[in-house]
C-alpha positions as CSV (number, residue, x, y, z in Angstrom):
1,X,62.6,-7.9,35.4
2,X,64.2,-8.7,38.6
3,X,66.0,-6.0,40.5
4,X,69.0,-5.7,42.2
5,X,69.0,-3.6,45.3
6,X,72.4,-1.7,45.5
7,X,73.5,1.0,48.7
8,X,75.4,3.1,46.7
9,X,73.6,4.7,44.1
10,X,75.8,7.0,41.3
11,X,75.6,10.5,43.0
12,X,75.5,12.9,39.5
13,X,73.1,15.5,39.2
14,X,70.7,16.3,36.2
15,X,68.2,18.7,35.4
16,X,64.6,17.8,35.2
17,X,61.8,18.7,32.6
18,X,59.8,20.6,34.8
19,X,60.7,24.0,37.1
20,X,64.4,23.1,36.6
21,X,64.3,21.3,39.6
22,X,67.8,19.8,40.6
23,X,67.8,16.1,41.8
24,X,70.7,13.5,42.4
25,X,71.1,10.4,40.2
26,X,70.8,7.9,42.5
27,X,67.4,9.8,44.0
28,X,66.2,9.5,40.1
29,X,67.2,5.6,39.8
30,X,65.5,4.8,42.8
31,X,62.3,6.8,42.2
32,X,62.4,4.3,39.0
33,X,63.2,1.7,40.7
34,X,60.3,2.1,42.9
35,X,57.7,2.7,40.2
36,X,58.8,-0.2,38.2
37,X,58.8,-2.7,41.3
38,X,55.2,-1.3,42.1
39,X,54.1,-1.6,38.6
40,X,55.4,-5.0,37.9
41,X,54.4,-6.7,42.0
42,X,51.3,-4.4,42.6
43,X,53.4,-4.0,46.1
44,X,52.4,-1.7,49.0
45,X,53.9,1.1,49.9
46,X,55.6,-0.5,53.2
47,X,55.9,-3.5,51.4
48,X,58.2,-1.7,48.6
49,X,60.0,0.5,51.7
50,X,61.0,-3.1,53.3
51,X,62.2,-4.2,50.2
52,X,64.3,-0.5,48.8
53,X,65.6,-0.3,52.6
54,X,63.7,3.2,52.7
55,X,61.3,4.7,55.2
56,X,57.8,4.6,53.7
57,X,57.4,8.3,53.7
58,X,60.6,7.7,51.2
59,X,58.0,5.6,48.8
60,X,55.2,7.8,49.2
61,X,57.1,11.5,48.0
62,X,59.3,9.0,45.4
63,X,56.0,8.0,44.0
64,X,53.7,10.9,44.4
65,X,56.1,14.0,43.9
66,X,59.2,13.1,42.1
67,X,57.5,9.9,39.9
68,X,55.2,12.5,38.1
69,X,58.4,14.8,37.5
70,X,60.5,12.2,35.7
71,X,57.6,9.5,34.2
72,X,54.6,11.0,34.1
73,X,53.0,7.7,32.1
74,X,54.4,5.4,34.7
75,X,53.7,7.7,37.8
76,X,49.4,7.5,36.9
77,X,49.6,3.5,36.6
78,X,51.7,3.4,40.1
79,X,48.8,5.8,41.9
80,X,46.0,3.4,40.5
81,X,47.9,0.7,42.0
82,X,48.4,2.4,45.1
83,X,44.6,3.3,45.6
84,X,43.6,-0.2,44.7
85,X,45.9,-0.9,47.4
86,X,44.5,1.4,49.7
87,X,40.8,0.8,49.1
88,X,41.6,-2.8,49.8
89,X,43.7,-2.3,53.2
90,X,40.7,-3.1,55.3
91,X,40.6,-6.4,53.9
92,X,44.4,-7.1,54.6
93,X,44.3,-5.4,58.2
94,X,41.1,-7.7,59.0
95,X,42.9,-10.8,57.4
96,X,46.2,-10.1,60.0
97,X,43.8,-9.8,63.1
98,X,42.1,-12.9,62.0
99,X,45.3,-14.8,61.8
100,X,46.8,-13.0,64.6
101,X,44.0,-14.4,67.1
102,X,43.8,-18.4,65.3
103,X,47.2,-18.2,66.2
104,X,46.7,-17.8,70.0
């Protein structure tokens, strides 16, 4: 599935399953958007925030707070990708330095 990245996101407003809670359409497609590309790249969370044009905070409440609310299914395979990611950023952060300083 490839995805296409679009600025303006259909503003229509729908009622979730849970607490009744109110959220836009375009904050919906996006939060799917998110978990999909996550689920389907094993992505980061700043590398998915570079690629949605959103801060990573965005990403992180999309996928931890409004994901579960809309896909519950697809939210719990998103937050095992995102601790395999974060048990493994010591590796990435010691592969940058170690290219930073071959560099120099």
């Amino acid at each position: 599935m490839s995805f296409l990245i679009l600025s303006a996101y259909k503003c229509i407003k729908f009622r979730c399953k849970k607490g009744g809670l109110r959220v836009q359409e375009y904050i919906r497609k996006r939060v799917l958007d998110i978990g999909n590309y996550i689920m389907e790249s094993s992505a980061t969370v700043r590398q998915t925030a570079d690629i949605f044009g959103v801060s990573k905070s965005t990403v992180h409440k999309d996928v931890t707070e409004r994901l579960p609310l809309i896909n519950e299914k697809l939210a719990m395979e998103v937050k095992q990708i995102l601790e395999s990611n974060k048990a493994e950023r010591h590796i990435r952060g010691g592969e940058a330095t170690r290219k930073k300083y071959q560099e120099s």
